[in-house]
N, C-alpha and C positions, 0 to 999 in steps of 0.2 A: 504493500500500500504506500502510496508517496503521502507524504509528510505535507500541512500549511509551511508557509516561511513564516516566522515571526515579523511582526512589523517591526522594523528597525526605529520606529517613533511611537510617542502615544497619538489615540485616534487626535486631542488637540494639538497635535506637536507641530505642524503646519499653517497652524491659526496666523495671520486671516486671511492669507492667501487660499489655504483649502481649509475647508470648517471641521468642524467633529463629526457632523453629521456625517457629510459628502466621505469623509474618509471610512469612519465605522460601516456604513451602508457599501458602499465598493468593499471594504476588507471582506466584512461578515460576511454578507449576501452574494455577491456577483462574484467574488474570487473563488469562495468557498464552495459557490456551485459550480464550477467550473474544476475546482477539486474533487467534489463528490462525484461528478459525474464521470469522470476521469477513472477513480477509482472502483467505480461501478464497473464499468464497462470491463476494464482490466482483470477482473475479479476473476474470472473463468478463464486466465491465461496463469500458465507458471513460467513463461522468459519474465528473465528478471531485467529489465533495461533502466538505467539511467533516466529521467524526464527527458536530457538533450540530446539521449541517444536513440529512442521513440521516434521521431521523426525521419529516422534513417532505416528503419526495419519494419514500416507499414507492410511491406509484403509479406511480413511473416504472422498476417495474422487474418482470419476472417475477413472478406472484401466487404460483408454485411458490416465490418465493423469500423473499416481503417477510418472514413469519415469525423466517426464520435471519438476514434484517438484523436488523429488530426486536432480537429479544432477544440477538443478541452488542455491537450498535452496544449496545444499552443497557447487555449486561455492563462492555463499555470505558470507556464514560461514567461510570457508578456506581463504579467502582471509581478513574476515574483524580478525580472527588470527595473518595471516600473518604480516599485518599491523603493530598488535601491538609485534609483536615476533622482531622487527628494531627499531633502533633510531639511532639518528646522532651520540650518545656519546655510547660507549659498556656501557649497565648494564649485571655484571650477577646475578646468583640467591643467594639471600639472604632468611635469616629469617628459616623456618621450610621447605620448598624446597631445601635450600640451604643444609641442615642436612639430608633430606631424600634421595638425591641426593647420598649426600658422604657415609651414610649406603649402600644404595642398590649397588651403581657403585664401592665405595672405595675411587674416587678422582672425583672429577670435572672433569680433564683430560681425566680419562678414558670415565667416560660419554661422553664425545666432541668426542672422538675417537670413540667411537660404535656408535653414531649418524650420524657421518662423516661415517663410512662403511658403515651404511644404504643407506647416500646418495648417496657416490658413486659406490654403488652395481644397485642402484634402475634402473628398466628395465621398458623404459614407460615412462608416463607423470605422475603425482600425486603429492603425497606429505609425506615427514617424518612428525611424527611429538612425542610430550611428551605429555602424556595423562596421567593420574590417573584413576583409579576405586572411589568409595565412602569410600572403606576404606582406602584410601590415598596411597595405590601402584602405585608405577610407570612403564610405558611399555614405549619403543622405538616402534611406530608401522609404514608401511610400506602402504600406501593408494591408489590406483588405481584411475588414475581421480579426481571426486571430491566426488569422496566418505568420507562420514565426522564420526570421532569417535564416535558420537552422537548417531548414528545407532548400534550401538553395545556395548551402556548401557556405555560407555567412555568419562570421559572429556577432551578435547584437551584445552592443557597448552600452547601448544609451537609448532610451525613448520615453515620448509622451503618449498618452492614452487618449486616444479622441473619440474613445465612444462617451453618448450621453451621458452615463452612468456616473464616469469621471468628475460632471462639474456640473451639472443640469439642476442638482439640486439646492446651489450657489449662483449657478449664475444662470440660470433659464437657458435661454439661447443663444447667450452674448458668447459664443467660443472663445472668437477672440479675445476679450477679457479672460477667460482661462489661461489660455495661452500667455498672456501675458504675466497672468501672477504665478505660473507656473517657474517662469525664469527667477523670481525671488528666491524659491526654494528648491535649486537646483542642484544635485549631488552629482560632481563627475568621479569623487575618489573611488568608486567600485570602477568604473570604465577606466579609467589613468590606471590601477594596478591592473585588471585584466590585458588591458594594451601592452603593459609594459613586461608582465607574463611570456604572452604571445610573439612578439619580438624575440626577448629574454630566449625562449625556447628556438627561436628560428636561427639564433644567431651559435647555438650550440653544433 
């Protein structure tokens, strides 16, 4: 059975950028379904796979079922991301992200700025997010649902959550203003050390 992540904050630990509510209600309800349903499905398999290794061994299971893997493994993944992509205090990225960032983009800024058009381009539910290849490139990429980078040989560093769920009961309709207060409490030190990991590992 896979495991909740713990929230690395309390449900107010985001206030006022994200409420108690808006966080409790995502954590509880909509992650936790996506958990349950995950482990349901799973229930009548003995392969034992990793959450991020699921996505690569769909054919080893029921084609009635790869579907409801598919999109709850992805629900869990996207969101246990999420999680770590927030914190109460902005970090941003440091170390050999923080440098490949300013290669590829030119500034930090600009990076915020093509991220933020993603966001607020995005048609749908899903999610942005900052992902790597194995040789350390970086992609803005654009995700439908819960479709997870994972599926397309990608690691995911970094994302924001643009289903309703996320901020609808804070800010109605105004995305954009999510999106924006989203950057207040923005965590990159889990992507900075993974990045730096992955490098780390390529360069052995």
């Amino acid at each position: 059975m896979y495991e909740i992540m713990t929230l690395p904050y309390s449900y107010n630990g985001l206030e006022p950028d994200l409420s108690y509510d808006v966080i409790k209600t995502h954590y509880d309800k909509h992650y936790m379904n996506y958990l349950n349903n995950l482990n349901k499905v799973m229930s009548k398999y003995e392969k034992k796979y990793s959450l991020e290794e699921l996505p690569k061994h769909l054919e080893e299971f029921e084609l009635s079922d790869r579907g409801d893997i598919l999109y709850n493994a992805g629900g869990v993944l996207n969101h246990n991301l999420y999680w770590n992509s927030l914190n109460p205090i902005k970090k941003l990225p440091s170390g050999k992200l923080s440098n490949k960032i300013i290669l590829q983009f030119g500034s930090f800024e600009i990076f915020r700025n093509e991220f933020n058009k993603r966001a607020r381009n995005f048609v749908g539910s899903g999610y942005v997010f900052l992902v790597t290849n194995n040789e350390g490139n970086l992609t803005i990429l654009n995700l439908l649902n819960q479709e997870t980078p994972i599926s397309y040989n990608l690691i995911p560093l970094f994302t924001i959550d643009l289903w309703e769920h996320a901020y609808y009961l804070q800010y109605k309709s105004d995305r954009n203003a999510y999106i924006d207060a989203f950057w207040n409490k923005v965590n990159f030190d889990y992507a900075s050390l993974k990045y730096e990991n992955i490098v780390n590992d390529k360069a052995r």
